[in-house]
C-alpha positions as CSV (number, residue, x, y, z in Angstrom):
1,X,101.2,112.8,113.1
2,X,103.4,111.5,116.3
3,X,103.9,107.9,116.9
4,X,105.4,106.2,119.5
5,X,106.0,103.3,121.8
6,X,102.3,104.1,123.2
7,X,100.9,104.1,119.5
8,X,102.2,100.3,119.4
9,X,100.4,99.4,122.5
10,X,97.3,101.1,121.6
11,X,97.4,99.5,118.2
12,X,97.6,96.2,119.8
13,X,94.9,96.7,122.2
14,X,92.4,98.1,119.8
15,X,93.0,95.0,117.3
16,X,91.6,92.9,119.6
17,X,88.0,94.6,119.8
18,X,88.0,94.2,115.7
19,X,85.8,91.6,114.8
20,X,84.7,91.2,110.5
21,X,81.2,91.7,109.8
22,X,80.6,90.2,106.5
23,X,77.4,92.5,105.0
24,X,79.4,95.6,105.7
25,X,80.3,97.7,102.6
26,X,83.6,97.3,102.7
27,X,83.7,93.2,103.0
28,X,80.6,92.2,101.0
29,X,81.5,92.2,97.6
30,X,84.7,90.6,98.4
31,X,85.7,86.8,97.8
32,X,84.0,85.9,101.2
33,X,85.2,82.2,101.0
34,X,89.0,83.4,100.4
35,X,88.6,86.1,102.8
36,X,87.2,84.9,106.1
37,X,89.7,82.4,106.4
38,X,92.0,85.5,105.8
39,X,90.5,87.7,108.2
40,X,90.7,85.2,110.8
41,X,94.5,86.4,111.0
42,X,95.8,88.8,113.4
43,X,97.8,91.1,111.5
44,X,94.6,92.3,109.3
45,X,93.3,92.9,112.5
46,X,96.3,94.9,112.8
47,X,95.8,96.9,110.0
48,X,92.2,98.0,110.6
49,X,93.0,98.8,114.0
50,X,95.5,101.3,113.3
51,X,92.4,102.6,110.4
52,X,90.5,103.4,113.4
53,X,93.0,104.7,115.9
54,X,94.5,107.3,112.5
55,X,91.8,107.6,110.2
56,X,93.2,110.9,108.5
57,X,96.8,109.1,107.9
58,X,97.7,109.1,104.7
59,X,98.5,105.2,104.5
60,X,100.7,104.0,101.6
61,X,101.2,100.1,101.1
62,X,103.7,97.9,99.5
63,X,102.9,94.4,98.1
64,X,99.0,94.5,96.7
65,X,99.1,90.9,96.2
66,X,94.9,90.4,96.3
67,X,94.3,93.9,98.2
68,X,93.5,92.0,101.2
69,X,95.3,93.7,103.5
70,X,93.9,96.9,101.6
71,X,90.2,96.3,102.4
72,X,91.2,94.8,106.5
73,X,92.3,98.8,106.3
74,X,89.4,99.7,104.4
75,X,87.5,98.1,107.0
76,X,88.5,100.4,109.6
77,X,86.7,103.5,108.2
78,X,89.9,105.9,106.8
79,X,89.2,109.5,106.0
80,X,91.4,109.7,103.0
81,X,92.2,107.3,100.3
82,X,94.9,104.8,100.6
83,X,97.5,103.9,98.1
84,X,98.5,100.1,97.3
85,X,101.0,99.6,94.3
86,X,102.2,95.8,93.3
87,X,104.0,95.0,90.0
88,X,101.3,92.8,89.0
89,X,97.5,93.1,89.9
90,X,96.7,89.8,91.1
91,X,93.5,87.8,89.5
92,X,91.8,87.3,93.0
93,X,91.8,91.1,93.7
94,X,89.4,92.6,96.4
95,X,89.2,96.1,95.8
96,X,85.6,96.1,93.9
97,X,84.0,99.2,92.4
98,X,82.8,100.2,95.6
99,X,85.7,100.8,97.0
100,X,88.1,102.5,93.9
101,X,87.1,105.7,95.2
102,X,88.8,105.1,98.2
103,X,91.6,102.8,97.6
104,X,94.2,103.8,94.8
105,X,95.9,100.9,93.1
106,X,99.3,101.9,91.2
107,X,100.9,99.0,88.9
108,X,104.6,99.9,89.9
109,X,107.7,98.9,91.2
110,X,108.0,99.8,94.9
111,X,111.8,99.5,94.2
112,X,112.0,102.1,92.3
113,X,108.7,104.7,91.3
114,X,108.9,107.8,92.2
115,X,105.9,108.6,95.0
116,X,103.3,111.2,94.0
117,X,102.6,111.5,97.7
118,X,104.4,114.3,99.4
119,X,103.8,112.9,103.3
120,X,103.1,109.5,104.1
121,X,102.2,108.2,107.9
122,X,101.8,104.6,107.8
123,X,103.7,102.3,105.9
124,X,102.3,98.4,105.4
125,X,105.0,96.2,103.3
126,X,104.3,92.4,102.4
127,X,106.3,91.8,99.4
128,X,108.6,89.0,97.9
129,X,109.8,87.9,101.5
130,X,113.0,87.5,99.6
131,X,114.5,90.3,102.2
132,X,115.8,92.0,99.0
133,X,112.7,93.5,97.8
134,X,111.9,94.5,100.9
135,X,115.2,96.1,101.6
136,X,115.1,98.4,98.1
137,X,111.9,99.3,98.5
138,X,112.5,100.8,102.0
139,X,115.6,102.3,100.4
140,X,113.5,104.1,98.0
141,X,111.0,105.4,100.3
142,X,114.9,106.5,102.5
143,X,116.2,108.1,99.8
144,X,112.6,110.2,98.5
145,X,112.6,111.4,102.6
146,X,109.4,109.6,103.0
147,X,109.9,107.5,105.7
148,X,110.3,111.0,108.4
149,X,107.7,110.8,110.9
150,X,106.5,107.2,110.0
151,X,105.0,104.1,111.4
152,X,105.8,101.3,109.1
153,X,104.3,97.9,109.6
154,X,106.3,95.2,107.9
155,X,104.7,91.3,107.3
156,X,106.6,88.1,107.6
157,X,110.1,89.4,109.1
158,X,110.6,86.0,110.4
159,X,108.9,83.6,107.4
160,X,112.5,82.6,105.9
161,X,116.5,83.0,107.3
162,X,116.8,86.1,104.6
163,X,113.8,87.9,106.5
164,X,114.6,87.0,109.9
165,X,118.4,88.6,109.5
166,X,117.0,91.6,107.7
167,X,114.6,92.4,110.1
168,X,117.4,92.0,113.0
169,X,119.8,94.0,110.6
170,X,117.3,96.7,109.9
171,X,118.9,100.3,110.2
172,X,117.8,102.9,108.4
173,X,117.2,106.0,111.5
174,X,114.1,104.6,113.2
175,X,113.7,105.6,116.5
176,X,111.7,102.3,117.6
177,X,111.6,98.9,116.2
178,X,109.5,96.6,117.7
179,X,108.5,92.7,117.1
180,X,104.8,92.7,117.6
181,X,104.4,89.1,116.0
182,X,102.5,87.7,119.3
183,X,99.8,89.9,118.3
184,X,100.2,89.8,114.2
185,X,101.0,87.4,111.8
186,X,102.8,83.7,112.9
187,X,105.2,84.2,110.5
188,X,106.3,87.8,111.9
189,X,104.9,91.2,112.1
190,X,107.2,93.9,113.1
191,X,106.7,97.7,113.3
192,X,109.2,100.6,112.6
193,X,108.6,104.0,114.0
194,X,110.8,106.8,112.4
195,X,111.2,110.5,113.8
């Protein structure tokens, strides 16, 4: 899979046709009071957007939290399964039986696991916002050659000082890195394309 500055565009375009329709599989066994007021922000949008426009990418994110972010890509209608991994699996979390089949949860480190996956596409990291975290775990993904051919979506680049400067010190061989945070989340949403 090829992205590219024209990937970002169409990414942006197509979350804006993405509405939530709360009977739908994916969505109705969710919390619906904790999760329309969560779906209301762009950046899931984002996220089941890019679903529709790859659905065969093998999509790998960082940061569970509730597996939010995990069903708003659910919701776009993937052809494979998606991996989520988080240290802790939070109490509010989405994923209900319906969906295990298609969404694997992993209770690791991002830091530091060893990846089962042999090629990843898309990348969607929302982690500690400490800029740390975030920087290991994209370290590890560096250092086990995963990030070659990527599009990595990364939440809250500009939430805190720590973020803001690791975002604008970010170098680790992407070909493209672009601020997409007028379209995503308030609080920053950048994208990373690798060769």
């Amino acid at each position: 899979m090829k992205f590219d500055l024209t990937s970002i565009d169409e990414i942006i375009k197509e979350s804006k046709n993405v509405s939530y329709n709360f009977s739908d599989d994916t969505l109705k066994a969710v919390n619906l009071e904790y999760s329309k007021s969560l779906m209301d922000e762009s950046y899931y949008k984002i996220l089941t957007a890019t679903a529709r426009l790859y659905p065969d990418a093998q999509f790998l994110e960082l940061g569970t939290n509730t597996g939010a972010s995990a069903v708003a890509y659910l919701y776009g209608k993937p052809n494979v399964p998606i991996y989520t991994y988080d240290v802790i699996k939070d109490s509010r979390w989405f994923i209900h039986d319906g969906l295990s089949d298609k969404c694997i949860f992993k209770q690791e480190s991002a830091t530091d696991c060893k990846y089962d996956l042999k090629k990843i596409d898309i990348i969607f990291l929302d982690m500690n916002h400490d800029a740390v975290m975030e920087d290991k775990a994209m370290l590890n993904l560096h250092n086990q050659g995963l990030l070659k051919g990527c599009l990595v979506i990364l939440d809250d680049i500009h939430i805190n000082s720590d973020m803001d400067n690791w975002w604008n010190n970010l170098a680790l061989g992407q070909i493209e890195k672009v601020d997409i945070t007028r379209a995503g989340h308030a609080s920053g949403t950048g994208i990373l394309i690798f060769e």
